[in-house]
Residue, then its C-alpha position, 0 to 999 in steps of 0.5 A: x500500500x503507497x503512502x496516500x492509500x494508507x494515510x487516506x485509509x488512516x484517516x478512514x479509521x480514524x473518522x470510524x473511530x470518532x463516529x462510533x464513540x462520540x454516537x455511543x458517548x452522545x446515546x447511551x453514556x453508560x456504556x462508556x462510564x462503565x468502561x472508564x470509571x472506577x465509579x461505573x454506576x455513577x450518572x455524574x459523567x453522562x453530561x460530559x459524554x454527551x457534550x463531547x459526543x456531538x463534538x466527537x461525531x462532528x469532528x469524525x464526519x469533518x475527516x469524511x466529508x471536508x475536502x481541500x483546504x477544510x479537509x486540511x485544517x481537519x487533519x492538522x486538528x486531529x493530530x493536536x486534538x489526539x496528542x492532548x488527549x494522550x497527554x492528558x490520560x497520561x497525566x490521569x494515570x501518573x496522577x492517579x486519577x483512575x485505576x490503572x487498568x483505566x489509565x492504561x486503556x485510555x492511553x493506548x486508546x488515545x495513543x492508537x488515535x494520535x498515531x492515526x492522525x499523524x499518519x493521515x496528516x502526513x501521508x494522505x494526498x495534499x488538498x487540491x488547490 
Protein backbone atom coordinates (compact mmCIF):
# COMPACT_ATOMS: atom_id res chain seq x y z
CA UNK A 1 0.00 0.00 0.00
CA UNK A 2 1.74 3.50 -1.01
CA UNK A 3 1.71 6.42 1.46
CA UNK A 4 -1.72 8.40 0.34
CA UNK A 5 -3.65 4.97 0.22
CA UNK A 6 -2.51 4.42 3.82
CA UNK A 7 -2.86 7.75 5.05
CA UNK A 8 -6.30 8.09 3.27
CA UNK A 9 -7.08 4.63 4.98
CA UNK A 10 -5.85 6.17 8.48
CA UNK A 11 -7.99 8.80 8.40
CA UNK A 12 -10.72 6.42 7.33
CA UNK A 13 -10.18 4.64 10.61
CA UNK A 14 -9.92 7.40 12.34
CA UNK A 15 -13.48 9.18 11.38
CA UNK A 16 -14.77 5.43 12.13
CA UNK A 17 -13.41 5.71 15.42
CA UNK A 18 -14.59 9.02 16.22
CA UNK A 19 -18.37 8.26 14.58
CA UNK A 20 -18.75 5.38 16.71
CA UNK A 21 -17.93 6.59 20.12
CA UNK A 22 -18.79 10.03 20.07
CA UNK A 23 -22.56 8.09 18.70
CA UNK A 24 -22.35 5.87 21.97
CA UNK A 25 -20.87 8.52 24.26
CA UNK A 26 -23.77 11.33 22.88
CA UNK A 27 -26.87 7.99 23.10
CA UNK A 28 -26.04 5.63 25.54
CA UNK A 29 -23.36 7.37 28.08
CA UNK A 30 -23.28 4.42 30.42
CA UNK A 31 -21.56 2.16 28.28
CA UNK A 32 -18.53 4.46 28.48
CA UNK A 33 -18.83 5.23 32.23
CA UNK A 34 -18.68 1.51 32.88
CA UNK A 35 -15.69 1.15 30.82
CA UNK A 36 -13.80 4.42 32.04
CA UNK A 37 -14.81 4.94 35.57
CA UNK A 38 -13.59 3.41 38.71
CA UNK A 39 -17.48 4.51 39.79
CA UNK A 40 -19.06 2.86 36.78
CA UNK A 41 -22.96 3.14 38.12
CA UNK A 42 -22.30 6.64 38.60
CA UNK A 43 -24.68 9.02 36.13
CA UNK A 44 -22.29 12.01 37.02
CA UNK A 45 -20.36 11.83 33.73
CA UNK A 46 -23.48 11.37 31.20
CA UNK A 47 -23.50 15.43 30.76
CA UNK A 48 -19.89 15.38 29.66
CA UNK A 49 -20.02 12.23 27.41
CA UNK A 50 -22.61 13.69 25.84
CA UNK A 51 -21.47 17.15 25.32
CA UNK A 52 -18.15 15.61 23.84
CA UNK A 53 -20.02 13.02 21.92
CA UNK A 54 -21.82 15.62 19.48
CA UNK A 55 -18.15 17.40 19.35
CA UNK A 56 -16.65 13.97 18.53
CA UNK A 57 -19.37 12.76 15.89
CA UNK A 58 -18.91 16.37 14.12
CA UNK A 59 -15.28 16.11 14.03
CA UNK A 60 -15.06 12.35 12.54
CA UNK A 61 -17.64 13.34 9.74
CA UNK A 62 -15.13 16.82 9.07
CA UNK A 63 -12.26 13.78 8.07
CA UNK A 64 -15.24 12.16 5.87
CA UNK A 65 -16.60 14.86 4.24
CA UNK A 66 -14.38 18.23 4.21
CA UNK A 67 -12.40 18.32 1.31
CA UNK A 68 -9.45 20.89 0.05
CA UNK A 69 -8.10 23.19 2.50
CA UNK A 70 -11.12 22.50 5.04
CA UNK A 71 -10.33 18.72 4.92
CA UNK A 72 -6.50 20.07 5.54
CA UNK A 73 -7.44 22.06 8.65
CA UNK A 74 -9.34 19.00 9.91
CA UNK A 75 -6.23 16.53 9.65
CA UNK A 76 -3.68 19.18 11.43
CA UNK A 77 -6.58 19.39 14.21
CA UNK A 78 -6.80 15.69 14.86
CA UNK A 79 -3.25 15.28 15.39
CA UNK A 80 -3.44 18.16 18.39
CA UNK A 81 -6.75 17.02 19.48
CA UNK A 82 -5.12 13.34 19.96
CA UNK A 83 -1.72 14.15 21.25
CA UNK A 84 -3.51 16.40 24.09
CA UNK A 85 -5.68 13.64 24.88
CA UNK A 86 -2.93 11.29 25.09
CA UNK A 87 -1.08 13.78 27.14
CA UNK A 88 -3.89 14.17 29.26
CA UNK A 89 -4.53 10.31 30.15
CA UNK A 90 -1.18 10.16 30.79
CA UNK A 91 -1.21 12.87 33.30
CA UNK A 92 -4.54 10.97 34.92
CA UNK A 93 -2.58 7.63 35.09
CA UNK A 94 0.63 9.14 36.60
CA UNK A 95 -1.65 11.35 38.94
CA UNK A 96 -3.55 8.58 39.92
CA UNK A 97 -6.96 9.56 38.55
CA UNK A 98 -8.26 6.48 37.61
CA UNK A 99 -7.36 2.72 38.21
CA UNK A 100 -4.59 1.62 36.14
CA UNK A 101 -6.17 -0.52 34.19
CA UNK A 102 -8.26 2.55 33.42
CA UNK A 103 -5.26 4.67 32.81
CA UNK A 104 -3.73 2.13 30.84
CA UNK A 105 -6.74 1.52 28.06
CA UNK A 106 -7.43 5.35 27.87
CA UNK A 107 -3.54 5.91 26.85
CA UNK A 108 -3.31 3.17 24.48
CA UNK A 109 -6.86 4.30 23.14
CA UNK A 110 -5.62 7.60 22.87
CA UNK A 111 -2.26 6.97 21.51
CA UNK A 112 -3.71 4.37 18.81
CA UNK A 113 -5.59 7.60 17.69
CA UNK A 114 -2.56 10.11 17.83
CA UNK A 115 -0.58 7.61 15.55
CA UNK A 116 -3.69 7.80 13.32
CA UNK A 117 -3.75 11.41 12.80
CA UNK A 118 -0.36 11.73 12.31
CA UNK A 119 -0.29 9.25 9.57
CA UNK A 120 -3.39 10.93 7.60
CA UNK A 121 -1.84 14.29 8.31
CA UNK A 122 1.41 13.31 6.95
CA UNK A 123 0.89 10.59 4.38
CA UNK A 124 -2.98 11.50 2.99
CA UNK A 125 -2.92 13.04 -0.54
CA UNK A 126 -2.44 17.04 0.00
CA UNK A 127 -5.78 19.32 -0.58
CA UNK A 128 -6.27 20.25 -4.31
CA UNK A 129 -5.91 23.97 -4.88
Amino acid sequence: MNRPALGAAALRTLAAIRLVNGAIALLAPGVLVRRTSPHPHSTDPNYAFRMFGIRTVVLGADLLLLTGEDQARARNQAVLIHAVDTVSAMVGGVRGDQPSRIARMTIGISAINTVLAVIGRLWASPPEP
